[in-house]
Rosetta silent file (secondary structure, phi, psi, omega in degrees, C-alpha in Angstrom):
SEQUENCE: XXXXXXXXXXXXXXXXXXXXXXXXXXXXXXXXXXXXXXXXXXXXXXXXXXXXXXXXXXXXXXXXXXXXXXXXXXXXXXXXXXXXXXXXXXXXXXXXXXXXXXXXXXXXXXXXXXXXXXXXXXXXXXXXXXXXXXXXXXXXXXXXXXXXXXXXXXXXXXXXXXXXXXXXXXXXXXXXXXXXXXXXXXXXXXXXXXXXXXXXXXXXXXXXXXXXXXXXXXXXXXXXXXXXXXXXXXXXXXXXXXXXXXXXXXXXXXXXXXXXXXXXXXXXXXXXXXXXXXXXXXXXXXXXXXXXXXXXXXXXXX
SCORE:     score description
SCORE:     0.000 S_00000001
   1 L     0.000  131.520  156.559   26.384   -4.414  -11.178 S_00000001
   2 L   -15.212  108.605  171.955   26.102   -2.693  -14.552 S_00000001
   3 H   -53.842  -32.677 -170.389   23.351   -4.254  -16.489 S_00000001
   4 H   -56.530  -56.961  178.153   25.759   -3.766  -19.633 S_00000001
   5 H   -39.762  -55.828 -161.181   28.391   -5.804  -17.806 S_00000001
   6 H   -75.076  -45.588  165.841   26.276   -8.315  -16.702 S_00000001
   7 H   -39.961  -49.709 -179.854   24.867   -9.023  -20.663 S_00000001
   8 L   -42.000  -40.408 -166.850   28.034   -8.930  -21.309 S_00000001
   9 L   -66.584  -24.943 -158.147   29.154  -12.391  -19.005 S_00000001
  10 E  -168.770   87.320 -162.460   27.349  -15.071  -21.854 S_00000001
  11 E  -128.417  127.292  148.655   25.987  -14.797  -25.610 S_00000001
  12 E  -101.887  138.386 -168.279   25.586  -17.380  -28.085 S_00000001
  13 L   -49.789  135.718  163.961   26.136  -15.520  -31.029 S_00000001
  14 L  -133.611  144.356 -173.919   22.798  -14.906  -32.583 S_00000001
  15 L   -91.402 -160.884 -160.503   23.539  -11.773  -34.950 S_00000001
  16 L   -66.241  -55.700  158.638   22.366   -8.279  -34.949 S_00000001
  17 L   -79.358  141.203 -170.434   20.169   -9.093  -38.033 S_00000001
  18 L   -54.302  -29.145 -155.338   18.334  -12.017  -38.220 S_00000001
  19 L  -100.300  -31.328 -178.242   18.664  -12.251  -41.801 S_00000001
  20 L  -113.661  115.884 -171.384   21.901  -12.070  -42.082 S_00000001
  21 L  -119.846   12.310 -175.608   23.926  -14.920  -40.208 S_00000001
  22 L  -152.784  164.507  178.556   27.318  -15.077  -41.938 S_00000001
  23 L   -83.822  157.003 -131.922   29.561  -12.319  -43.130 S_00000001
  24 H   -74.393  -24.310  150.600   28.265  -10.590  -46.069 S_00000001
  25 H   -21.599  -66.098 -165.509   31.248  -12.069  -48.504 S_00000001
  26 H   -81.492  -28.381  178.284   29.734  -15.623  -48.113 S_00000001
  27 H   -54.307  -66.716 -162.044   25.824  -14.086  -48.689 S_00000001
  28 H   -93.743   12.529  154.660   26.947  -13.302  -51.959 S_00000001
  29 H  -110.618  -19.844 -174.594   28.849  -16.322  -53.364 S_00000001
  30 E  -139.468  159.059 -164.915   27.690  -18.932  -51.266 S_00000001
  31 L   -91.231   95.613 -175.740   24.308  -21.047  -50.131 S_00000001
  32 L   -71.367  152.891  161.275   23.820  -20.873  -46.435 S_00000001
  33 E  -166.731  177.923  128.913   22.269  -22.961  -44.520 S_00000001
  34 E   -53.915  161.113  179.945   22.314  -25.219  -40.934 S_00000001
  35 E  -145.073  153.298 -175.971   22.520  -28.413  -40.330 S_00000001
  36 L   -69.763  174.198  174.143   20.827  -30.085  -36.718 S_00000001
  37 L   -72.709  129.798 -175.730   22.915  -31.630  -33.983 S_00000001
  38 L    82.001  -16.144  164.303   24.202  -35.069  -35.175 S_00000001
  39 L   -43.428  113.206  153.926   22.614  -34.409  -38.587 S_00000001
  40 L   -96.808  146.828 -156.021   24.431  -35.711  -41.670 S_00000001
  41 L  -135.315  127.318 -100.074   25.122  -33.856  -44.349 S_00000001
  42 E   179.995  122.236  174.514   25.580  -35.256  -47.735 S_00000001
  43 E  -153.433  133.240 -178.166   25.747  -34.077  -51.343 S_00000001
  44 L   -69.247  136.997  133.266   24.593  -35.165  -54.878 S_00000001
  45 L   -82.188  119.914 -142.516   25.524  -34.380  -57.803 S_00000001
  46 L  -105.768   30.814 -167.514   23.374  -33.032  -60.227 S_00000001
  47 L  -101.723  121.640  177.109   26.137  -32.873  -63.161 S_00000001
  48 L  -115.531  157.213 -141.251   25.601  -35.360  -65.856 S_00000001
  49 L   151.812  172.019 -171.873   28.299  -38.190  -66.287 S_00000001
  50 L   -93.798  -50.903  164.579   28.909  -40.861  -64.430 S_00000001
  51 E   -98.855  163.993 -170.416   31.390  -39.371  -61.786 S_00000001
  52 E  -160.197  172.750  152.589   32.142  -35.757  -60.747 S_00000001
  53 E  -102.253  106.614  159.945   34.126  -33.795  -57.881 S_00000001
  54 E   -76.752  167.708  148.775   33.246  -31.781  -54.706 S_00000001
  55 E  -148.930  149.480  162.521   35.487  -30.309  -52.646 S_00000001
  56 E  -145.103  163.684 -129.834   35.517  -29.163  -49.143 S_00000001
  57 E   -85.323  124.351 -170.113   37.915  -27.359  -46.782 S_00000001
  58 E  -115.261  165.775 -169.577   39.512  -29.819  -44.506 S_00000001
  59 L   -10.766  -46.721 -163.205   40.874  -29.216  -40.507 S_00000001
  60 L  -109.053   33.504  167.128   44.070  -27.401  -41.913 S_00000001
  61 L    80.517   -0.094 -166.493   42.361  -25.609  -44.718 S_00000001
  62 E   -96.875  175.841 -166.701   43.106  -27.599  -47.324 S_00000001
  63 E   -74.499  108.221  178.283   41.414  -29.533  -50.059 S_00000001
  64 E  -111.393  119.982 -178.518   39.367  -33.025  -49.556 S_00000001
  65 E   -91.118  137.240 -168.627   38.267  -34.083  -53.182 S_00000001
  66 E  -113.674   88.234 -164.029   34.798  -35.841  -52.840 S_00000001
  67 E   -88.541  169.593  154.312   34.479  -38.123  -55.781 S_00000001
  68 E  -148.787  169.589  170.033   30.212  -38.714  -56.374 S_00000001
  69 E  -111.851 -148.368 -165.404   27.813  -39.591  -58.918 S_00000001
  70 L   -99.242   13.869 -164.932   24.358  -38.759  -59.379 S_00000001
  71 L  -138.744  -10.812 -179.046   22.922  -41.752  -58.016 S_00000001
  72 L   -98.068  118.806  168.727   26.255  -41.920  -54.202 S_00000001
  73 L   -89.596  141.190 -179.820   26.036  -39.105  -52.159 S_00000001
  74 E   -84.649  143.466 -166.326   29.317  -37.821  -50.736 S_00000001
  75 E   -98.877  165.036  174.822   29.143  -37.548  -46.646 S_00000001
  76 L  -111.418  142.445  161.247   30.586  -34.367  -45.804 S_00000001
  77 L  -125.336  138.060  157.575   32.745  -33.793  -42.460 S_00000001
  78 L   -56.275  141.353 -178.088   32.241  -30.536  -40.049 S_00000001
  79 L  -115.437  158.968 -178.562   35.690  -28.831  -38.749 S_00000001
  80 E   -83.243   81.004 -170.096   35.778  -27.403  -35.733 S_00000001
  81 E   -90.324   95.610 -156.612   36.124  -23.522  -35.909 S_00000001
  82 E  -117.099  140.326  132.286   37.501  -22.307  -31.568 S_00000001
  83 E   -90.375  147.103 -176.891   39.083  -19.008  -31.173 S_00000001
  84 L   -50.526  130.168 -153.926   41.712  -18.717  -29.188 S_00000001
  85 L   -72.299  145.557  164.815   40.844  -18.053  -25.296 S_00000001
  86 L   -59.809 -137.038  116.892   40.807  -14.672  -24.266 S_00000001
  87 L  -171.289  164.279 -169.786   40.913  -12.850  -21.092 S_00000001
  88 L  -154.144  108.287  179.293   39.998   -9.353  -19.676 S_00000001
  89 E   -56.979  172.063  174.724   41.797   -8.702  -16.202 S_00000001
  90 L  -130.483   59.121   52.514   39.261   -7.870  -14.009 S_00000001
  91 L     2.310  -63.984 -174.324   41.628   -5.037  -12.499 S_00000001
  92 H   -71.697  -36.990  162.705   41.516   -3.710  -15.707 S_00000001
  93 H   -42.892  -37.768 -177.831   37.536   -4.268  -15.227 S_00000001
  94 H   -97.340   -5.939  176.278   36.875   -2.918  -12.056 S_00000001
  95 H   -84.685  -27.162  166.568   39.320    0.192  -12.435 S_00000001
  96 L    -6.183  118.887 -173.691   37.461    1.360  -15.474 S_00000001
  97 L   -99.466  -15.185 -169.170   35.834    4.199  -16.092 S_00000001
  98 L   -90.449  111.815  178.756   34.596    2.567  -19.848 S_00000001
  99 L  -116.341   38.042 -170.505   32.994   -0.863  -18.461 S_00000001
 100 L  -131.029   46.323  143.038   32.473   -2.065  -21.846 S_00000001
 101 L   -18.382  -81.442 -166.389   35.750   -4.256  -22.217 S_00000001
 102 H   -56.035  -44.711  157.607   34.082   -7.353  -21.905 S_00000001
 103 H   -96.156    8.260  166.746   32.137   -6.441  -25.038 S_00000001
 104 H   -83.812  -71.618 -174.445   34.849   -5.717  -27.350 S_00000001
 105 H   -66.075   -6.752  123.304   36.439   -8.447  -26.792 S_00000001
 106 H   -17.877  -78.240 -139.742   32.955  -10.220  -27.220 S_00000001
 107 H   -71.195  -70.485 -178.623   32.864   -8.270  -30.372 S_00000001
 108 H   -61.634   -7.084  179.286   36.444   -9.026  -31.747 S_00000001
 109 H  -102.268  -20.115  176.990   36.658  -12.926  -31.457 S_00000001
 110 H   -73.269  -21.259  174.008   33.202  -12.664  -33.688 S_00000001
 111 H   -74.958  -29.137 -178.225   34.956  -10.738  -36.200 S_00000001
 112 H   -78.649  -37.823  155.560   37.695  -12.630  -36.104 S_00000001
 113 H   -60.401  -37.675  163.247   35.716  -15.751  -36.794 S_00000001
 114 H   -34.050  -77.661  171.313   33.784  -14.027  -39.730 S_00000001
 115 H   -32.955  -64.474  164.891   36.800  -13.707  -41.240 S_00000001
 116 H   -40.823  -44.494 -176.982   38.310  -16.857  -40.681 S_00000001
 117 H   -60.752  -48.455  169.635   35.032  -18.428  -42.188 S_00000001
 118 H   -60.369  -32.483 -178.265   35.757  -16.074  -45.407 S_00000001
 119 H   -67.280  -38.556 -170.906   39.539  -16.699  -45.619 S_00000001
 120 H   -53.020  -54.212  176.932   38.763  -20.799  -45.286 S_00000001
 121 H   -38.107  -72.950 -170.284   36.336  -20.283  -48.745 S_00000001
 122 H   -51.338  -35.757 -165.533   38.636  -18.086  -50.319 S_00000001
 123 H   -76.318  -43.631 -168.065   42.003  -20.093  -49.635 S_00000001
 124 H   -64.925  -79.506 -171.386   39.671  -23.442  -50.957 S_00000001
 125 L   -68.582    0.783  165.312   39.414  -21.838  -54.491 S_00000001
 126 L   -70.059  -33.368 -164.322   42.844  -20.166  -54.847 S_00000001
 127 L   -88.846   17.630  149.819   43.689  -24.199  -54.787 S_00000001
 128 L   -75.366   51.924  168.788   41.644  -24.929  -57.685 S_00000001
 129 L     3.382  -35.624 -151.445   44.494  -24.884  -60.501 S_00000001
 130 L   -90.866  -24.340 -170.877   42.530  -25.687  -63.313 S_00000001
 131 L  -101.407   -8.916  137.659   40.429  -22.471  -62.686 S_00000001
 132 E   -30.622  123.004  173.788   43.289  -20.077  -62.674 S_00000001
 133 E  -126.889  147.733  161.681   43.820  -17.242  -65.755 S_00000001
 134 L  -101.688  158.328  179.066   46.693  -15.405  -66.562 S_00000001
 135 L   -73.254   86.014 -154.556   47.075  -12.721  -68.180 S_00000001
 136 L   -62.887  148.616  175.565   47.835  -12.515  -71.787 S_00000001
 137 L   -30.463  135.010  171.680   50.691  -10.716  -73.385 S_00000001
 138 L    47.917   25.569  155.584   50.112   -7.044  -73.394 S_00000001
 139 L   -67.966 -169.143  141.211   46.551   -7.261  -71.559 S_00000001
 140 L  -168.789 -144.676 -150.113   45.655   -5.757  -68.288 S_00000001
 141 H   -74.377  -30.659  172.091   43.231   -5.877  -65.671 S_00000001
 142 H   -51.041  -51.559  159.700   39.871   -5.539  -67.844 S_00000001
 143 H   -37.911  -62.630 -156.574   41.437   -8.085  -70.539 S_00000001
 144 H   -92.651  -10.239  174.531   42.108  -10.471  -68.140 S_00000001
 145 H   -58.188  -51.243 -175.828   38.648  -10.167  -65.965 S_00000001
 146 H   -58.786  -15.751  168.864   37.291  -11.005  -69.746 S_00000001
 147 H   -91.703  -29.213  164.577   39.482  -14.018  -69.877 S_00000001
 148 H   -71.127  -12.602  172.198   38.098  -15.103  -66.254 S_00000001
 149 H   -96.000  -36.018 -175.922   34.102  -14.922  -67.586 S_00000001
 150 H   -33.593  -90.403  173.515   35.033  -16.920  -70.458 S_00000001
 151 H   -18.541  -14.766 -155.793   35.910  -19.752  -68.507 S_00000001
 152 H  -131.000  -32.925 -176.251   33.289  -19.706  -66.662 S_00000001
 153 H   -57.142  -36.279  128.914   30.012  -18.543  -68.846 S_00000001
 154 L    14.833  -81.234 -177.551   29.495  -22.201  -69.963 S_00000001
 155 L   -96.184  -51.116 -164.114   28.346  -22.785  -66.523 S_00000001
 156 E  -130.746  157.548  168.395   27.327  -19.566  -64.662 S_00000001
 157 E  -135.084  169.878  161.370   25.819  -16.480  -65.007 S_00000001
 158 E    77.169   68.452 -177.492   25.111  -13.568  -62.631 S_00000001
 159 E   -89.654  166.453  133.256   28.724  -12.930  -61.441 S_00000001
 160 E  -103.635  154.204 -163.291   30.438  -11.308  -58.513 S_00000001
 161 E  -134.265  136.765 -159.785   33.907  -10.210  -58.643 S_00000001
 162 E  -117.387  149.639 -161.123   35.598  -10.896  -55.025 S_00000001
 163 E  -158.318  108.633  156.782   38.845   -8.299  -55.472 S_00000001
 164 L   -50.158  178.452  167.039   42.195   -7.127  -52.913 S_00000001
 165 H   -46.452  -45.179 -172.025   43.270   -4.110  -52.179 S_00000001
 166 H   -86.226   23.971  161.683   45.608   -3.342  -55.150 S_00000001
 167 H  -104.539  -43.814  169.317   43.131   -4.703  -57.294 S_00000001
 168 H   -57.756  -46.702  172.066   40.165   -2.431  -55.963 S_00000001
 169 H   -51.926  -48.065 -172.771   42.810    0.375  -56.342 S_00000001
 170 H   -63.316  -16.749 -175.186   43.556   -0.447  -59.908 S_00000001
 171 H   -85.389  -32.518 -178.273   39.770   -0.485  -60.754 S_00000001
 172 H   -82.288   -1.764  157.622   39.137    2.739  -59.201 S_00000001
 173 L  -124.361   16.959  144.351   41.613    4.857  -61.218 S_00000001
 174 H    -4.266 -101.715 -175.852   41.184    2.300  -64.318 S_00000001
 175 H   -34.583  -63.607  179.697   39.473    4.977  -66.326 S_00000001
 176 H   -45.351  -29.540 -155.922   41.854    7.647  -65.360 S_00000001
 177 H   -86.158  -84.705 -139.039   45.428    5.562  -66.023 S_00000001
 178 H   -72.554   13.427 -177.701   43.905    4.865  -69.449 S_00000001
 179 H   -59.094  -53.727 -168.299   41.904    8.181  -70.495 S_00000001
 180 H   -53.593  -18.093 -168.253   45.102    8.828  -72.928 S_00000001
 181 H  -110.857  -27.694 -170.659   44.672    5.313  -74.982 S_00000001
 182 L   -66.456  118.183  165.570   40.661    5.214  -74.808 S_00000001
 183 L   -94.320   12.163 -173.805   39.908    5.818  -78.814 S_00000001
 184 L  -146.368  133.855  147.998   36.035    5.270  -77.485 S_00000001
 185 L   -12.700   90.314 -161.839   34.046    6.014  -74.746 S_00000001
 186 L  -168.398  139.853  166.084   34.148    3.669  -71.621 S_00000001
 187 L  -101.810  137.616  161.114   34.242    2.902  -67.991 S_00000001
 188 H   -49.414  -80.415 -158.362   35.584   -0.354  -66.557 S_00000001
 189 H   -66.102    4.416  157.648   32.509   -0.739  -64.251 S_00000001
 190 H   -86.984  -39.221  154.719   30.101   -0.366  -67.339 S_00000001
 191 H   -35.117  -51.868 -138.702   32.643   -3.251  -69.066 S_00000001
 192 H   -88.472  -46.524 -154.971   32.034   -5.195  -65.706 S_00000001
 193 H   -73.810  -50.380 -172.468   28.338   -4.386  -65.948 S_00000001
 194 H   -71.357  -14.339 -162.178   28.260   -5.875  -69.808 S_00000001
 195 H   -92.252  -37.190  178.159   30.119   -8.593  -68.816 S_00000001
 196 L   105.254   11.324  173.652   27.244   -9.543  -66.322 S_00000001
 197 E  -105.669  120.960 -178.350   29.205   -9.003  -62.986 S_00000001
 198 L   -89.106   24.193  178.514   26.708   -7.208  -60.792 S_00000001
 199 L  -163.519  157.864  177.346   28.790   -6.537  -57.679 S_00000001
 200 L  -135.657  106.158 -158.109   32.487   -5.458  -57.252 S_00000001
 201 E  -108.881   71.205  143.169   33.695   -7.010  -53.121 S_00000001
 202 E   -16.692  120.388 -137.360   36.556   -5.819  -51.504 S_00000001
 203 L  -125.786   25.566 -103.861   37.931   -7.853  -49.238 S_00000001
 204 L  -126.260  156.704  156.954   39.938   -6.395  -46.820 S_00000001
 205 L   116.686  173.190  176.906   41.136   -7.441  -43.084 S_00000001
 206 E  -145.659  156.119  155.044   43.814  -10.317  -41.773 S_00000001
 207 E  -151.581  157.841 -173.644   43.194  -12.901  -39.377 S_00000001
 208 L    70.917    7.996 -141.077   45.579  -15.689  -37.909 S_00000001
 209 L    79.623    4.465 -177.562   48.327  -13.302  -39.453 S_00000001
 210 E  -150.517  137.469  169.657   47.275  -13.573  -42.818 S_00000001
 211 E   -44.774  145.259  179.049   45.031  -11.432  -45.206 S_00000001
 212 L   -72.849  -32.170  166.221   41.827  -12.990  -45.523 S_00000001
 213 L  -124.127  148.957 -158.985   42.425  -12.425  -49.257 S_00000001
 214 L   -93.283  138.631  171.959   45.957  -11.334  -50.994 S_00000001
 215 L   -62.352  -20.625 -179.292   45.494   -7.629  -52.174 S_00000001
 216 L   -84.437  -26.148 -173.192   46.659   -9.004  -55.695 S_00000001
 217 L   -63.270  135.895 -178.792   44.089  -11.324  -56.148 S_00000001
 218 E  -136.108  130.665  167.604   40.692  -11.497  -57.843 S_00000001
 219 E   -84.016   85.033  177.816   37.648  -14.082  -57.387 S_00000001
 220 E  -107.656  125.889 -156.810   34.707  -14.331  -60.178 S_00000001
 221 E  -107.333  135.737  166.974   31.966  -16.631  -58.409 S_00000001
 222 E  -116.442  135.346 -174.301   29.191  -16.839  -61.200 S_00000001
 223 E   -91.297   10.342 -167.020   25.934  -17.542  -58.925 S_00000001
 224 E  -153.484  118.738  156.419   23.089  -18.977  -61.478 S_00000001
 225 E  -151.996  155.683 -176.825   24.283  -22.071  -63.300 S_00000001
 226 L   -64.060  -35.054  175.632   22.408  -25.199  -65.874 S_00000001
 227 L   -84.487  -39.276  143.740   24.565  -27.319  -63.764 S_00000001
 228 L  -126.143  157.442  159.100   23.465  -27.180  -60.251 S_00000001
 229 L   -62.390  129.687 -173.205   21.129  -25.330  -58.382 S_00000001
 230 L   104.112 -136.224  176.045   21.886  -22.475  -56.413 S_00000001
 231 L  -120.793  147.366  160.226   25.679  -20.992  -55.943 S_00000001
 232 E   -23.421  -12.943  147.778   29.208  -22.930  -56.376 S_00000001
 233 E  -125.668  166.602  170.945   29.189  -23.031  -52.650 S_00000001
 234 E  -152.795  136.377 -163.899   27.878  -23.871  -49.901 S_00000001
 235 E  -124.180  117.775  146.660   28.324  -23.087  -46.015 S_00000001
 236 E  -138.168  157.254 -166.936   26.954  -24.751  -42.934 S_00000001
 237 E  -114.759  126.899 -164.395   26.933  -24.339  -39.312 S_00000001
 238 E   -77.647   94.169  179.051   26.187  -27.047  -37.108 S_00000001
 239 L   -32.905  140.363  168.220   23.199  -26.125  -34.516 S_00000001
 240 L   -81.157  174.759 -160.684   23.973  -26.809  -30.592 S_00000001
 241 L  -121.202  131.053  175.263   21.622  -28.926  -29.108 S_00000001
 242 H   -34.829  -40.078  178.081   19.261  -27.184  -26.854 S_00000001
 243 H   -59.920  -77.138 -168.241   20.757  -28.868  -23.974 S_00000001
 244 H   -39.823  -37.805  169.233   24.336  -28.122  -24.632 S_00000001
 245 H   -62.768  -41.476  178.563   23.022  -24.270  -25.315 S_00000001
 246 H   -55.425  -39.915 -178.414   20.967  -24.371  -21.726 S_00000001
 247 L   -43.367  -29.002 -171.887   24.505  -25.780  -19.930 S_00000001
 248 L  -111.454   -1.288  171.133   25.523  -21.628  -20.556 S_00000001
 249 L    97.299   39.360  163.888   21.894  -20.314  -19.489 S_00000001
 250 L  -137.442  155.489 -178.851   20.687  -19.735  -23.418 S_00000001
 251 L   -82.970  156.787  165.639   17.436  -21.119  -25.046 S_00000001
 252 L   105.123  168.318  174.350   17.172  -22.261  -28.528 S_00000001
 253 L  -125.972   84.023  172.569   19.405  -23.971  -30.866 S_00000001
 254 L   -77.768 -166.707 -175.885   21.592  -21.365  -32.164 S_00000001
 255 L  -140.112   14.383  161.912   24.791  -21.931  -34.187 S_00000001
 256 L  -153.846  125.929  172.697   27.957  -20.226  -32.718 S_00000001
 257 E   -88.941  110.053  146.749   29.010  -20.084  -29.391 S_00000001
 258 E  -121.606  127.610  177.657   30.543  -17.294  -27.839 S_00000001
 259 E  -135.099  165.343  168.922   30.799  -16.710  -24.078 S_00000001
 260 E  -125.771  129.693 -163.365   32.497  -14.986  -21.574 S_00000001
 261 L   -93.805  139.240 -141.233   32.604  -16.484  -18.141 S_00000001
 262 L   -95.604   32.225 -172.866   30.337  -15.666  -15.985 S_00000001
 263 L  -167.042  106.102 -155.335   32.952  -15.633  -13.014 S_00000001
 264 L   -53.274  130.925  178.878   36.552  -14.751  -12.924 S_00000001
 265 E  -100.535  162.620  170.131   39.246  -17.418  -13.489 S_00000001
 266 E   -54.758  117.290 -176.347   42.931  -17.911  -12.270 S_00000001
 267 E  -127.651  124.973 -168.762   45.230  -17.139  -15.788 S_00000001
 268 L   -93.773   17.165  171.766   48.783  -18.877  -14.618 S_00000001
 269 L   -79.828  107.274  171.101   51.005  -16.268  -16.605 S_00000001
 270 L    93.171   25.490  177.878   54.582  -15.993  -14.943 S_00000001
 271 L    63.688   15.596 -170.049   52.682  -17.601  -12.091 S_00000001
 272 L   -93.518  -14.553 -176.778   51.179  -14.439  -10.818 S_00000001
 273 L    69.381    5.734  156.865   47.471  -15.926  -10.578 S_00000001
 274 E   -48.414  125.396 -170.040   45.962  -13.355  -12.077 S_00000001
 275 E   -85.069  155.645  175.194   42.120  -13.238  -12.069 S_00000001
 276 E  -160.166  173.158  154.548   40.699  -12.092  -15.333 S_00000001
 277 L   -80.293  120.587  175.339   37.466  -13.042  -17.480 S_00000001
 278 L   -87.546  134.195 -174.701   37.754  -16.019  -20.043 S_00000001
 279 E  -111.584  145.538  167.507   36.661  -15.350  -23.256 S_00000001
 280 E  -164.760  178.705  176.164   36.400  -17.801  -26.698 S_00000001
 281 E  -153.285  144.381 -178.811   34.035  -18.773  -29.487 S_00000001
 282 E  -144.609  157.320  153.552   33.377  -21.761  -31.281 S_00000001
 283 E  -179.966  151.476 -177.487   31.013  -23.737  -34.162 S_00000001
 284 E   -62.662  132.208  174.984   31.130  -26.467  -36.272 S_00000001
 285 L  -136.901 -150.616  132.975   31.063  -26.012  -39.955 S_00000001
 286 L  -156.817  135.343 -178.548   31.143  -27.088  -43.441 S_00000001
 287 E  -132.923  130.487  175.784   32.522  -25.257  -46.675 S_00000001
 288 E  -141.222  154.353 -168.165   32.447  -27.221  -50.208 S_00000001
 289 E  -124.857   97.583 -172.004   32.950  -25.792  -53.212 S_00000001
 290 L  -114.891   41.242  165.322   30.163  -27.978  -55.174 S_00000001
 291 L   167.249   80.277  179.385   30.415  -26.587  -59.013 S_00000001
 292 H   -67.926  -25.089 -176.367   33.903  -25.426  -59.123 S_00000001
 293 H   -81.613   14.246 -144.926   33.414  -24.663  -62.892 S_00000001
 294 H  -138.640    3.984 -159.183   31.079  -21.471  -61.924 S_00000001
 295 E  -139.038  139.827  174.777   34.834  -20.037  -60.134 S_00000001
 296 E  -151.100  156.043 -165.729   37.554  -18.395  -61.837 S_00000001
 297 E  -160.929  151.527  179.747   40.843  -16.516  -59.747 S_00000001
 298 E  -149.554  121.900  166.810   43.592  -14.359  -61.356 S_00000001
 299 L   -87.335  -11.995 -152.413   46.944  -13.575  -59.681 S_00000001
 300 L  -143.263   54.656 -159.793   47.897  -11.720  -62.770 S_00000001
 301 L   -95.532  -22.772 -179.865   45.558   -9.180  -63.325 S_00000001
 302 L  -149.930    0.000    0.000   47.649   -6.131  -64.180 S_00000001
């Protein structure tokens, strides 16, 4: 058999860099980390007052307000992240002339989880109300980015600006719409740059049927703040327990499983028995949004 093929049959994810274990979205707003099997995970607040709010992403995506103080730690609960199972006929596998199916579709439920792990984040902090700006009369999109650091400079410094499609569009011919009105010299991304947001994200892709982020929409995560350490989120991945990784033939305690079975199974559609390969992916997670006041989102940007 094809060595390719055979590689092919059973991977826990581990990725291509080492360095980088989540997609590159969550590197730059939020603080990764693991957590072991059976580990609890638990978070302080370092805000001072007597009470405060976390939040983190619950089953169906939605909001679980955490309250703690500085002295109760709030338990955190891991969701369950599965993609849906997969299959590869093994017809279409053995007629092939291309035998590298099996890793596509390998390929595509990890992308497809990436995403989902960005969309869960993103979706958490459109539902922060209080951290919405609008757009003032006779603004547009620079005006109202400067009404989203306001809000936020208080608390954070060292932004990123998380951005859709029409919003990436509007920034890239910015200068251009408005050459006719400029009585001064100026670029938007030198504005952005005085403003203190060092990155501009696109966002792009859908998963489940829905953009991971709405092309109108803009995020600014400020990443350095007096109120807690580190960034306004945080992301973890549960580790498998050596055993439970060894059960599929891999060493180690990695922290997302994807396999493809290493033997063909019976898929019961229309009763035909069809043999194919099963494919899926799964890990455990947690996303909280732990200094919500470091976040600012505009719907109404232009």
């Amino acid at each position: 058999m094809d060595r390719n093929v055979e590689l092919a049959y059973k991977l826990i994810k581990e990725p291509i860099d080492p360095n980088l274990k989540v997609p590159v979205e969550l590197q730059d707003i939020a603080d990764v980390g693991s957590a072991l099997p059976g580990e609890i995970v638990k978070y302080y607040s370092s805000e001072d007052g007597n009470t405060d709010d976390i939040y983190s992403a619950d089953a169906n995506g939605g909001l679980t307000i955490h309250k703690v103080s500085a002295v109760s730690p709030a338990q955190l609960t891991f969701v369950g992240l599965q993609s849906k199972l997969e299959y590869v006929l093994i017809d279409e596998i053995l007629a092939a002339e291309d035998q590298g199916g099996l890793d596509r579709k390998k390929a595509a439920i990890i992308r497809s989880m990436d995403k989902q792990e960005v969309k869960r984040i993103i979706d958490a902090i459109l539902l922060l109300a209080s951290q919405e700006v609008d757009k003032d009369s006779g603004g547009d999109l620079l005006d109202t980015v400067i009404k989203m650091k306001q809000l936020v400079e208080d608390y954070a410094t060292d932004y990123i600006l998380l951005v859709g499609s029409t919003i990436q569009n509007k920034i890239d011919t910015y200068d251009k719409d408005n050459v006719s009105t400029f009585n001064y010299k100026m670029s938007i991304l030198d504005e952005f740059a005085k403003l203190g947001i060092k990155k501009v994200v696109k966002v792009i892709g859908s998963v489940n049927g829905s953009a991971v982020m709405a092309a109108t929409k803009a995020i600014l995560v400020g990443r350095n703040s007096n109120l807690a350490q580190g960034k306004p989120i945080s992301f973890i991945r549960r580790q498998f327990d050596a055993k439970v990784a060894g059960l599929v033939g891999i060493t180690g305690t990695p922290e997302r499983l994807v396999q493809i079975a290493e033997t063909p199974q019976i898929i019961n559609g229309d009763n035909k028995n069809t043999l194919g390969y099963g494919a899926y992916g799964y890990e455990s997670i947690i996303e909280c949004i732990t200094n919500k006041r470091a976040i600012a989102w505009s719907d109404n940007l232009y």
